[in-house]
Backbone as CSV, one residue per row, in Angstrom:
resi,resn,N_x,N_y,N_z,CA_x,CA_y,CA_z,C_x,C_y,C_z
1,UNK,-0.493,-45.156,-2.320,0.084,-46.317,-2.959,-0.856,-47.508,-2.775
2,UNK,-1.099,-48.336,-3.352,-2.454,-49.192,-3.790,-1.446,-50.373,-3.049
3,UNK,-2.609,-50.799,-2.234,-1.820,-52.500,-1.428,-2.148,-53.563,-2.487
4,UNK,-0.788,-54.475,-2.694,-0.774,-55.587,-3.744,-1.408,-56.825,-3.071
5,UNK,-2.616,-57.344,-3.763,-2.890,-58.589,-2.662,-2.328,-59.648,-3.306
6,UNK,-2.366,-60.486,-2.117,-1.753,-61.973,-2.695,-2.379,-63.080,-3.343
7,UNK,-2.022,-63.217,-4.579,-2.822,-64.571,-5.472,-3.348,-65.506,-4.367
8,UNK,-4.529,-65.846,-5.345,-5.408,-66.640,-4.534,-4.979,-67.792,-4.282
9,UNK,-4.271,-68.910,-5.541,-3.509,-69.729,-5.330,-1.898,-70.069,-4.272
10,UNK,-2.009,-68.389,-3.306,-0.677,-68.606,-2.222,-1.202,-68.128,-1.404
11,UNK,-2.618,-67.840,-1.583,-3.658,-67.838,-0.011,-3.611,-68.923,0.452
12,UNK,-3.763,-69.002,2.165,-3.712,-70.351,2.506,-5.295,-70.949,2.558
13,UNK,-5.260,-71.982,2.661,-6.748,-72.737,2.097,-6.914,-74.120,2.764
14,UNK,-7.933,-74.494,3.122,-7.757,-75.493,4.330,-7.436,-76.977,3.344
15,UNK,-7.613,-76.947,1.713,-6.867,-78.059,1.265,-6.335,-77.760,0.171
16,UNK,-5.078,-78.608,-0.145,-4.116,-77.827,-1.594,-3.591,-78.992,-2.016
17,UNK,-3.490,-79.415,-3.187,-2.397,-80.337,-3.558,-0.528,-79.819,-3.580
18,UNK,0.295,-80.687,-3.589,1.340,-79.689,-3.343,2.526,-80.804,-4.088
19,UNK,3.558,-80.200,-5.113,4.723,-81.400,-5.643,5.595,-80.488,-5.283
20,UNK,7.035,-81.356,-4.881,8.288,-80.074,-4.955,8.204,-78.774,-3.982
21,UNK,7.234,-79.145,-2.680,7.146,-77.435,-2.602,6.083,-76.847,-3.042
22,UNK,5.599,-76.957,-4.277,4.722,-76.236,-5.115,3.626,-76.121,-4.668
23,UNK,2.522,-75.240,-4.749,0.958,-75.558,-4.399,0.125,-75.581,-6.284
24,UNK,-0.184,-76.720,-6.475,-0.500,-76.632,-7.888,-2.145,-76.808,-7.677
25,UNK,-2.548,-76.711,-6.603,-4.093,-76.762,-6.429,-4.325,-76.250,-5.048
26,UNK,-5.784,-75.513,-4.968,-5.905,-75.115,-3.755,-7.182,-74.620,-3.627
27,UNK,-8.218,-75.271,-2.377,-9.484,-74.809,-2.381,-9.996,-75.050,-0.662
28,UNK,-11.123,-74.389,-0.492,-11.596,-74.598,0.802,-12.897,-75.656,0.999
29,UNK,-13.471,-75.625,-0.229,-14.869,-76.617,0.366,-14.399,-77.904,0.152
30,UNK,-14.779,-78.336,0.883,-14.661,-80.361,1.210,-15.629,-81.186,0.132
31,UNK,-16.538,-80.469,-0.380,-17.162,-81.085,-1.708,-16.404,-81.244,-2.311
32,UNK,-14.845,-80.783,-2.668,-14.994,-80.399,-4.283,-13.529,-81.348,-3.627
33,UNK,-13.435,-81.950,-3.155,-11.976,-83.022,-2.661,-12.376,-84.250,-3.842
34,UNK,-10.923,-84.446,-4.526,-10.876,-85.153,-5.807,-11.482,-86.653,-4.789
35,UNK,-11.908,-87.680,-6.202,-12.236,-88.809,-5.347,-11.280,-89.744,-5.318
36,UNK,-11.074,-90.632,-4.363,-9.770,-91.489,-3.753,-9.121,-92.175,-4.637
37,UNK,-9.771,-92.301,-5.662,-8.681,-93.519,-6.995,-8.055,-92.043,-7.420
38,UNK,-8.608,-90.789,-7.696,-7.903,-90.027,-8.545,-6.586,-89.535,-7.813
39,UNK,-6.480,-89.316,-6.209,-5.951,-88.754,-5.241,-4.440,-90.195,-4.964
40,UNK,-4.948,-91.642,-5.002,-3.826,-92.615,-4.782,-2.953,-92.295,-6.185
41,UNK,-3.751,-91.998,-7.224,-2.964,-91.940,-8.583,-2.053,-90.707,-8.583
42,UNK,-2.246,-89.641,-7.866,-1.632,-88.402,-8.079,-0.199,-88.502,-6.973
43,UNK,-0.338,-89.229,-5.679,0.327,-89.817,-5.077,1.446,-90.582,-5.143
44,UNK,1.052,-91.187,-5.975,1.886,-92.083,-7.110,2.608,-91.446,-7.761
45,UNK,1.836,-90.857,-8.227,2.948,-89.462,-9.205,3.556,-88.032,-8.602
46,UNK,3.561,-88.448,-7.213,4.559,-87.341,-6.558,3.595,-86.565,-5.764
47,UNK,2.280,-86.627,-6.199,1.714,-85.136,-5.961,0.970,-85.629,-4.216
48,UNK,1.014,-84.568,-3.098,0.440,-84.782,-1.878,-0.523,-83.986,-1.704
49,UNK,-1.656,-84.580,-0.718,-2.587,-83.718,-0.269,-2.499,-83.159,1.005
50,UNK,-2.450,-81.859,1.071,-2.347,-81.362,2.609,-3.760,-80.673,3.045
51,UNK,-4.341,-81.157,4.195,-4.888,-80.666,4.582,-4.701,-79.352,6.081
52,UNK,-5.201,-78.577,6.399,-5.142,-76.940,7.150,-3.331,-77.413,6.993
53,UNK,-2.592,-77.355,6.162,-1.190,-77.380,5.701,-0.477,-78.624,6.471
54,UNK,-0.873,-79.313,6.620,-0.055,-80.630,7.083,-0.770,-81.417,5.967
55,UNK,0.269,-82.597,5.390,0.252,-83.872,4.506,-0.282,-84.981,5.509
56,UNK,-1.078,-85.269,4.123,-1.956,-86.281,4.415,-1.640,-87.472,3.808
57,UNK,-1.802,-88.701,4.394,-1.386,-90.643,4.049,-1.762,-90.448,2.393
């Protein structure tokens, strides 16, 4: 019987955006972290950044 792996997007990942619960983004390199006007704006609109799974200011 073939093991089902788990989507990459509900792998855990040392940063994810997250609304509701949800993980609607999710990556490991620190380059690719949106830049701070785009991140206060998403904030604004509900959305949080967690970093190794704890929320971030």
């Amino acid at each position: 019987m073939p093991r089902q792996q788990t989507p990459f997007y509900e792998r855990q990942h040392k940063f994810s955006i997250r609304k509701d619960g949800k993980v609607y983004m999710a990556w490991d390199d620190p380059g690719l972290t949106y830049p701070r006007e785009v991140l206060r704006s998403m904030k604004a609109a509900g959305y949080r950044l967690y970093v190794d799974g704890r929320p971030q200011r």
